[in-house]
C-alpha positions as CSV (number, residue, x, y, z in Angstrom):
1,X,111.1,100.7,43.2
2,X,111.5,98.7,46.3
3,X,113.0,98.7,49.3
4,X,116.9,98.3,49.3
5,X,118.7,95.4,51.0
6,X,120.2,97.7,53.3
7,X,116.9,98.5,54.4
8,X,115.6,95.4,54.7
9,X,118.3,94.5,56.8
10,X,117.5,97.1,59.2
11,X,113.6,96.0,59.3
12,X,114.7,92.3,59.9
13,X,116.9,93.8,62.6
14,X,114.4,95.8,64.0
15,X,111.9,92.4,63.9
16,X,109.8,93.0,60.8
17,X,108.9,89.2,59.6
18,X,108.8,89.9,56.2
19,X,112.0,91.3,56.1
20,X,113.6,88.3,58.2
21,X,111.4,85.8,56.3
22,X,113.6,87.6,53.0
23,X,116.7,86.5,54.7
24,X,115.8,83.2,56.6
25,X,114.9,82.6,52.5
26,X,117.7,83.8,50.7
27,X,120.5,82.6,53.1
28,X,118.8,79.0,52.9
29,X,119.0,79.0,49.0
30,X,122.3,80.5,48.7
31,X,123.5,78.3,51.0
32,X,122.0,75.0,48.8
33,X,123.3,76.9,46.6
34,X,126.8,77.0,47.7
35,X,126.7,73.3,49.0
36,X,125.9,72.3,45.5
37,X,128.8,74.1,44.0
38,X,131.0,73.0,46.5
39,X,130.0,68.9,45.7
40,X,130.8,69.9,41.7
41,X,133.8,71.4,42.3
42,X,135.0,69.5,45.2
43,X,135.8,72.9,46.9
44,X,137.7,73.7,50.1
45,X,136.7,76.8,50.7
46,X,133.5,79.2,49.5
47,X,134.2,83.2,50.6
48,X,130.8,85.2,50.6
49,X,131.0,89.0,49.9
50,X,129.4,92.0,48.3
51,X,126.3,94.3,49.9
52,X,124.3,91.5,50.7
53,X,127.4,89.6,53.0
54,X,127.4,92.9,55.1
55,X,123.8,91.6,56.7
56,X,126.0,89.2,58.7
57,X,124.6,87.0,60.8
58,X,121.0,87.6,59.2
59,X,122.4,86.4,56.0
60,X,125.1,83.7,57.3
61,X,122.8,82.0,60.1
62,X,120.3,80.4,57.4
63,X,123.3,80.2,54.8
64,X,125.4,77.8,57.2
65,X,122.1,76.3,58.3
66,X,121.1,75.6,54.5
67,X,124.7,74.9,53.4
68,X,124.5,72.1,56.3
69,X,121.3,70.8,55.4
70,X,122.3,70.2,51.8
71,X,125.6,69.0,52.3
72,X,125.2,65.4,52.7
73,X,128.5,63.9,51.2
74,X,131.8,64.2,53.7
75,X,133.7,66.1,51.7
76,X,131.3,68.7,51.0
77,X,130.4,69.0,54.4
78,X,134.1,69.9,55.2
79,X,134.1,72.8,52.9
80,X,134.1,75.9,55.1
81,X,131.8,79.0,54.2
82,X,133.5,82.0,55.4
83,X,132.8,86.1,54.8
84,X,134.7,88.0,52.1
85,X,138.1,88.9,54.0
86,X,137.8,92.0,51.7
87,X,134.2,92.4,52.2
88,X,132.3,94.4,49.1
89,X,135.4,95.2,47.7
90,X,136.3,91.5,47.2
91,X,135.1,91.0,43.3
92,X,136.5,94.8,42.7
93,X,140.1,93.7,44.2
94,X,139.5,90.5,42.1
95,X,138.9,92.0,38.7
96,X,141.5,94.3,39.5
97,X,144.2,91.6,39.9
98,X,142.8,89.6,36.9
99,X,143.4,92.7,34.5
100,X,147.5,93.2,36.1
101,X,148.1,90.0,35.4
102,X,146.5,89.1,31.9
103,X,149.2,87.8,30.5
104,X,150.8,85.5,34.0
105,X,147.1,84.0,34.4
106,X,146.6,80.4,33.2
107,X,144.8,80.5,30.3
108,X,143.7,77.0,30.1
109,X,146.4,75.9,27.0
């Protein structure tokens, strides 16, 4: 098996360019990524969260920098790419709140 992200992380930190080439990389298409979903959706506001989001600025620098780069209409551009308030527990506390309220979440009828 390979390396973890964690561990990455802490080569990219330590200056290993392979490791911050893997983030530079991965930040840049998540954030093309993100600027793409935010022009089909029309979207205020993108949070970012999970293992990978606790890299901070080695994952949000090329993100924002991608995200910029790819978002060329003016309302996508004024969709703001912020960090998981909740951090990796933010799709846990999600699901969670999905299942106690089945039956009070819009269903699409």
């Amino acid at each position: 098996t390979g390396p973890t992200a964690q561990e990455v992380a802490a080569a990219a930190r330590t200056g290993d360019p392979v490791a911050r080439a893997a983030f530079d990389r991965a930040g840049e298409l998540a954030g093309q990524g993100i600027a793409s979903a935010a022009a089909l959706l029309d979207l205020d506001v993108v949070t970012v969260g999970g293992g990978l989001a606790q890299a901070g600025p080695l994952l949000f620098e090329p993100l924002l920098r991608g995200f910029r780069r790819h978002a060329r209409m003016a309302f996508v551009s004024r969709t703001r790419v912020v960090p998981a308030a909740l951090g990796v527990d933010a799709g846990l506390v999600g699901a969670a709140a999905l299942v106690s309220r089945a039956g009070r979440y819009w269903s699409g009828d």
